[in-house]
DRENTOR-980744 format. One record per atom (N, C-alpha, C, O): residue in one letter; x, y, z. Coordinates in steps of 0.001 Angstrom, whole numbers, padded with zeros to 6 digits, always signed. Layout:
N
AXYZ/...
//
This chain:
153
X+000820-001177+000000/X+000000+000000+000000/X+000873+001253+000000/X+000713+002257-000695/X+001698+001046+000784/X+002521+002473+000515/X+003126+002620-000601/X+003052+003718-001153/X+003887+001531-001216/X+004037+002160-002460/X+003002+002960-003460/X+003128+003836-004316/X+002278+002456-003089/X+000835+002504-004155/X+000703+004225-003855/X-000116+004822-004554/X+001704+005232-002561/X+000727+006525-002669/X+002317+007022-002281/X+002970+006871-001248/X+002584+007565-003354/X+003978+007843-002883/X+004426+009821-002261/X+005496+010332-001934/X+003274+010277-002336/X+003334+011644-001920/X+002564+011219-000261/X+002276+011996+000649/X+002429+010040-000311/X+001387+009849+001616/X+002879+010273+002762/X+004079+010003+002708/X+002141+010935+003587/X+002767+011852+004368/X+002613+011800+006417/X+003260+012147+007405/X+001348+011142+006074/X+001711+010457+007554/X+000058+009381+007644/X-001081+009736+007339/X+000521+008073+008158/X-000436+007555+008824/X-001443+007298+010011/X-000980+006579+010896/X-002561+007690+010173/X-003205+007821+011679/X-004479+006270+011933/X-005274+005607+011266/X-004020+006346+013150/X-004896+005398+013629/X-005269+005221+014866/X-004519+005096+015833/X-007140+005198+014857/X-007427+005514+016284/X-007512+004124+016883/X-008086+003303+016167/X-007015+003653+018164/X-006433+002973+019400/X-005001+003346+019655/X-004143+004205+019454/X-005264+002144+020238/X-003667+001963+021055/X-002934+001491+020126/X-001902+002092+019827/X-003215+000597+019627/X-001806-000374+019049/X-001841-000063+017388/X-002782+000242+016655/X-000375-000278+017109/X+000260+000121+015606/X+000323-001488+015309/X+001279-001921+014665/X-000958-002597+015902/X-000175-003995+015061/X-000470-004305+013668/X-000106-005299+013040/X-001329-003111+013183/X-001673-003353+011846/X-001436-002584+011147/X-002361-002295+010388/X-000118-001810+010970/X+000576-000648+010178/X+002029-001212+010507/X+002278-001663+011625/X+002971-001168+009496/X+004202-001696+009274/X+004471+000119+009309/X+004299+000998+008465/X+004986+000120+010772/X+005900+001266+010848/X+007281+001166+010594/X+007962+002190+010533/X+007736+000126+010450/X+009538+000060+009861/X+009387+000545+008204/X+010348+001109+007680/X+008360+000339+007561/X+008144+000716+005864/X+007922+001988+005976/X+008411+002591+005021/X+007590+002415+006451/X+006371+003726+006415/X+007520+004809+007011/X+007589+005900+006446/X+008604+004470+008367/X+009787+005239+008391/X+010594+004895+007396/X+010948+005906+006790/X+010976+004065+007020/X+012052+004227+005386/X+011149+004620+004676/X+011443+004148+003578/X+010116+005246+004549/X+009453+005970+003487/X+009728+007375+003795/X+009681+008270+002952/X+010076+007572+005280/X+009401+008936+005611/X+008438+009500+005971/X+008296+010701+006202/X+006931+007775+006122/X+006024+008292+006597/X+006014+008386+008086/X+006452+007558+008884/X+005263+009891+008404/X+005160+009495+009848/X+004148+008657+010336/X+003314+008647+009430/X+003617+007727+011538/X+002738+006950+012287/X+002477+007823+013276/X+003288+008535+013867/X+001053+007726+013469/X+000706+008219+014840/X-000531+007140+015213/X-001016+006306+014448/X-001010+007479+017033/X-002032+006832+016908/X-003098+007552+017840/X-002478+008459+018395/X-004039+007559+018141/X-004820+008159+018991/X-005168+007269+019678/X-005999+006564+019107/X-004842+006853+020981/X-004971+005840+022651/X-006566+006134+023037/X-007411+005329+023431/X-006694+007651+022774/X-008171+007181+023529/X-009213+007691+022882/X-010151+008330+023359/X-008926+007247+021276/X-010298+008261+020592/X-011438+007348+020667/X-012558+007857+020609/X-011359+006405+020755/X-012823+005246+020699/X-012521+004452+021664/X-012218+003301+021351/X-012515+004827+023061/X-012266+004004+023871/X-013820+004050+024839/X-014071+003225+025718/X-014858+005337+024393/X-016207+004881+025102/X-016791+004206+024202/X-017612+003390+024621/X-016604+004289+022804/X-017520+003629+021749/X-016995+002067+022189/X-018027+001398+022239/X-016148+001436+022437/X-015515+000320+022669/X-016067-000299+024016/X-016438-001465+024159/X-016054+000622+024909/X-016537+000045+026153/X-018271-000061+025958/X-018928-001036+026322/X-018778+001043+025368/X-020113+000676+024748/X-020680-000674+024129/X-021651-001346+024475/X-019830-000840+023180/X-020171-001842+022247/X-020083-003224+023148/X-020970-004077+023144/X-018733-003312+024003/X-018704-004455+025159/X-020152-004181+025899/X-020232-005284+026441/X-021016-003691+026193/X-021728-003886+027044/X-022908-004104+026313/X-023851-004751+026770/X-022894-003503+025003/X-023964-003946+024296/X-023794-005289+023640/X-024885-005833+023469/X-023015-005824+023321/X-022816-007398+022957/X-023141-008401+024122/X-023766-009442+023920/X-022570-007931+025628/X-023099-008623+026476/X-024678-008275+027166/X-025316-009107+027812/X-025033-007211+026949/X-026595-007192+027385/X-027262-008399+025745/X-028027-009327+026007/X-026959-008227+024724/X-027345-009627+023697/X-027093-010557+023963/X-027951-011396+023691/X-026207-010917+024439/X-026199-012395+024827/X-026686-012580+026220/X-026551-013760+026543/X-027048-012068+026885/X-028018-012487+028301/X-029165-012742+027784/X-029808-013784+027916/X-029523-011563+027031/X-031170-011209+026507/X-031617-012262+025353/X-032729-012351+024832/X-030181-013221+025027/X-030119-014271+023664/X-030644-013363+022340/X-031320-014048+021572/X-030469-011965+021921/X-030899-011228+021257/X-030321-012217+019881/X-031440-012602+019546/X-029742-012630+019255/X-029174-013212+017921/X-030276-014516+017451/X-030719-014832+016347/X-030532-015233+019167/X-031398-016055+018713/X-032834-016023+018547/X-033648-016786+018027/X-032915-014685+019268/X-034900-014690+019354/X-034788-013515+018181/X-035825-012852+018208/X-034155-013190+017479/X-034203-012519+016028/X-034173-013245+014939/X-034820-012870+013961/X-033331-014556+014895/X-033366-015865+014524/X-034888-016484+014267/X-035448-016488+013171/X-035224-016802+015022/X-036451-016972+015573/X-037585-016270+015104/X-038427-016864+014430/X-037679-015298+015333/X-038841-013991+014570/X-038425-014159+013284/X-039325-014089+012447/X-037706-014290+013023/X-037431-014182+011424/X-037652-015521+010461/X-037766-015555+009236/X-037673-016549+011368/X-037896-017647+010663/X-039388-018023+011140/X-039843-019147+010928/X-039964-017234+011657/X-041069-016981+011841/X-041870-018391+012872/X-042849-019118+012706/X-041022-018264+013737/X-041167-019539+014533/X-041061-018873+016010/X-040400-019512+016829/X-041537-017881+016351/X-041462-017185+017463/X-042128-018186+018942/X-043187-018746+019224/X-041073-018020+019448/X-041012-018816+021012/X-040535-017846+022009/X-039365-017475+022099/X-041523-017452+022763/X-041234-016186+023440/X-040664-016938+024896/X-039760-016303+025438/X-040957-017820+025375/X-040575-018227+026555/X-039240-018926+026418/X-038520-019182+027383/X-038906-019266+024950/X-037953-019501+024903/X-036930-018698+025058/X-035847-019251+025250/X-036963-017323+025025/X-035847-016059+024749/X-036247-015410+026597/X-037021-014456+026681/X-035864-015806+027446/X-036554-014842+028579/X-035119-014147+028833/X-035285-013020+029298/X-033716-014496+028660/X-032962-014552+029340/X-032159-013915+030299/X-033043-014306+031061/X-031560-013468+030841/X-030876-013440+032194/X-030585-011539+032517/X-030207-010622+031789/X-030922-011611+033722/X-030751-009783+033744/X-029105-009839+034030/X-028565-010942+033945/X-028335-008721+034351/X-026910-008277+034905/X-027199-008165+036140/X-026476-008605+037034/X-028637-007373+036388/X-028559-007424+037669/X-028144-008494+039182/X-028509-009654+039375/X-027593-007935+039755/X-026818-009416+040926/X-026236-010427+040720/X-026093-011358+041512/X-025597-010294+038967/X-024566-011297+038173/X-023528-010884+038629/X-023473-009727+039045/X-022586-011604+038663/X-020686-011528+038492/X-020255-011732+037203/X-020405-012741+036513/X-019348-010015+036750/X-019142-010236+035462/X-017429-009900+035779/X-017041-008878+036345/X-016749-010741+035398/X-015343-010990+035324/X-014916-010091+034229/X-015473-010142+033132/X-014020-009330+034462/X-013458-008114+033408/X-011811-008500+033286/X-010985-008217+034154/X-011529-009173+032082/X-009737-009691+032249/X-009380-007928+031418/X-010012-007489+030458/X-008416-007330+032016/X-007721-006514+031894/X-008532-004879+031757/X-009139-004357+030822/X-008251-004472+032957/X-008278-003294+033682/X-007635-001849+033027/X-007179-000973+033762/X-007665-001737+031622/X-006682-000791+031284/X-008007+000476+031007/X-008996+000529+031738/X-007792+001379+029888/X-008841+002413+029955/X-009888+001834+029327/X-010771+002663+029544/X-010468+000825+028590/X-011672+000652+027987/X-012347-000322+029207/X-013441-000168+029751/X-011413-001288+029432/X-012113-002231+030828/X-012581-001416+031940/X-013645-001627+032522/X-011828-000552+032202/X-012558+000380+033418/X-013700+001141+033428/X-014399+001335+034422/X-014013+001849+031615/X-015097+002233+031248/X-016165+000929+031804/X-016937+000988+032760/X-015933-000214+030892/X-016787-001276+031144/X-017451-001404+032383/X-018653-001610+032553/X-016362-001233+033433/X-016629-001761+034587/X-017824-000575+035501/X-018642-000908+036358/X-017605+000602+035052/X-018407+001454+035332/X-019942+001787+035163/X-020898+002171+035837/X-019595+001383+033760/X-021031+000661+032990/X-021884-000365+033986/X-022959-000231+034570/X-021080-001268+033926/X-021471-002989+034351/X-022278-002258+035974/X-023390-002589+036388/X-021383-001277+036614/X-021945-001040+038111/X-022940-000333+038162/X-023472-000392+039270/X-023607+000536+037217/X-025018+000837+037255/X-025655+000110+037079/X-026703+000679+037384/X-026063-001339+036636/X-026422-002478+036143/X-026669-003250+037716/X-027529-003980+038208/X-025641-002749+038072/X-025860-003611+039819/X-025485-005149+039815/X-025900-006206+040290/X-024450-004667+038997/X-023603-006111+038840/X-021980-006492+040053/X-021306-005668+040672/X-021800-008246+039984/X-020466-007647+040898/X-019797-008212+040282/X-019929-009296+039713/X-018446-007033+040380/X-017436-007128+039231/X-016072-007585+040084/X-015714-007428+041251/X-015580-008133+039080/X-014642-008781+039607/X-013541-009070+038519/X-013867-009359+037367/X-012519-009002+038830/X-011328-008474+037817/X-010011-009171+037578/X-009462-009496+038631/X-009459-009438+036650/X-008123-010169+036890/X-007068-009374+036040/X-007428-009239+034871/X-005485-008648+036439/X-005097-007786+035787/X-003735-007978+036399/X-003697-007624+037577/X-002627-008438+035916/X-001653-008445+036943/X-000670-007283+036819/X+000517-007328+037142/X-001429-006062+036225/X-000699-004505+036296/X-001545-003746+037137/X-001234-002577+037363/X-002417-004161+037563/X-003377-002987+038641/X-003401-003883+039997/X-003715-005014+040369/X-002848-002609+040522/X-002915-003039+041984/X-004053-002985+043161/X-004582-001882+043297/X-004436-003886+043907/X-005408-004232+044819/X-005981-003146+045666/X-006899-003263+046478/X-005223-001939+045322/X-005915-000682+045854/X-006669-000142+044667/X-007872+000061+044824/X-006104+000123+043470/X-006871+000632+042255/X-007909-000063+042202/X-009019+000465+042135/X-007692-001662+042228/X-009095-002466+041983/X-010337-001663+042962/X-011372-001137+042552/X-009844-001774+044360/X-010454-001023+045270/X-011334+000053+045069/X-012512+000234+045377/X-010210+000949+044284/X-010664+002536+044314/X-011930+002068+043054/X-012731+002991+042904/X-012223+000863+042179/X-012884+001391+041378/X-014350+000301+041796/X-015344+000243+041072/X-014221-000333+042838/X-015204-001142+043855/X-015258-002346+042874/X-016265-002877+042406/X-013768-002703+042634/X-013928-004437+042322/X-013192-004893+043054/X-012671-004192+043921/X-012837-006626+042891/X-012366-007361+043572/X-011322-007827+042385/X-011893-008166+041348/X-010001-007891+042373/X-009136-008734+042227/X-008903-009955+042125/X-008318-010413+043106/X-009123-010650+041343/X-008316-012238+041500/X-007734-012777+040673/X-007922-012116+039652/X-006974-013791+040413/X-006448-014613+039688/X-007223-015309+038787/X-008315-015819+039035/X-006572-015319+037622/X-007446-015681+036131/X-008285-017020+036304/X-009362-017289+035773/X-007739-017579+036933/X-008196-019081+037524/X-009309-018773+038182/X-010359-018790+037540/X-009328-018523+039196/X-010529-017664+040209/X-011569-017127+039038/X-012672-017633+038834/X-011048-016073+038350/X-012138-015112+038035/X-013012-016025+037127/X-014221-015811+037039/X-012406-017052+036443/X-012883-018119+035109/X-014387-018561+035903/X-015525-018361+035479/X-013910-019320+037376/X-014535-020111+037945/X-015635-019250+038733/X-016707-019848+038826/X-015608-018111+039260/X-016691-017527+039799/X-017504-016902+038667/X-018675-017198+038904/X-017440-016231+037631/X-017604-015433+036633/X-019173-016009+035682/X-019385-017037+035039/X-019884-015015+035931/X-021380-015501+035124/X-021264-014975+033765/X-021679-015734+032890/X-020733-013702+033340/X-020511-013137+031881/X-018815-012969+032144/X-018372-012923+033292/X-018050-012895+031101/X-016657-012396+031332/X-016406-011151+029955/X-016961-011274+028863/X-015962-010605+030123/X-015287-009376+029279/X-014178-009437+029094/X-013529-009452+030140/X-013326-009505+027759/X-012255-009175+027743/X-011509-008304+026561/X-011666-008198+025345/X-010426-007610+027748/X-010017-006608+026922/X-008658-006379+027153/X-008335-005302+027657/X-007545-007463+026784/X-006373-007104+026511/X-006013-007210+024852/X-006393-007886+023895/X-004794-005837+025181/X-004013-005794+023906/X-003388-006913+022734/X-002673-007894+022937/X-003834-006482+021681/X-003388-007658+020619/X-001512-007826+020869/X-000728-006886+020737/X-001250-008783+021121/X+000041-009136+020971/X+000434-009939+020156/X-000544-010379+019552/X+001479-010435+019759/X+002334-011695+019287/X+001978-013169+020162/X+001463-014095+019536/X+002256-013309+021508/X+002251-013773+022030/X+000627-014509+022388/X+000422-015677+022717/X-000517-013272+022177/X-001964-013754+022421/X-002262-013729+020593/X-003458-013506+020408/X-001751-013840+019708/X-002665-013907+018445/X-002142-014850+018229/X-002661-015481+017309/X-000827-015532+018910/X-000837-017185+018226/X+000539-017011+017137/X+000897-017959+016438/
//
């Protein structure tokens, strides 16, 4: 692609991570990279809470359903947030949105992050635990760590 625009002058991209822009090409080009960390980081924590209010509510399948015109209403009742435990793996700025979300909901949150410390968890009225733990108590889970090398396999 960069060859393809040879007057391009700098690349932007909103998150955190550059894993899908070859910034070693783009500096031997001269292009500059930038990125914006927190331009869609409520639309993100949004969208997490709206994918998981669908899958409590089984929204994919009772649309399924209406549409194949086989409507089973008792079949679709499903599950409020309210007085659920929703496990949030990684605590960075979109998980914390989440988690803020999740607590008007009157949910209890509970967190596994081994960069935030047991007072931050505190300050934001979750509980801390180990990934193991959080798997096993956890009624919905959220997750939101960074694409790596190491987690894409």
């Amino acid at each position: 692609m960069l060859a393809a625009a040879p007057k391009l002058k700098i690349v932007a991209r909103a998150g955190v991570g550059l894993d899908n822009v070859d910034v070693e090409a783009a500096t031997a080009r001269g292009v500059l990279v930038v990125n914006a960390p927190t331009s869609n980081i409520h639309s993100a924590a949004e969208h997490a809470l709206a994918l998981l209010l669908a899958a409590a509510r089984q929204i994919t399948a009772a649309d399924a359903s209406l549409r194949a015109h086989e409507w089973k209403r008792s079949s679709f009742t499903g599950t409020e947030i309210f007085g659920k435990t929703v496990g949030i793996i990684g605590l960075g700025r979109i998980g914390q949105l989440v988690a803020q979300r999740l607590a008007a909901f009157g949910a209890h949150l509970i967190a596994y992050d081994p960069y935030v410390s047991p007072a931050r968890a505190a300050q934001l009225g979750i509980e801390l635990l180990s990934l193991d733990e959080l798997l096993a108590r956890s009624d919905f889970i959220s997750v939101h760590l960074p694409k790596t090398r190491r987690r894409s396999g």
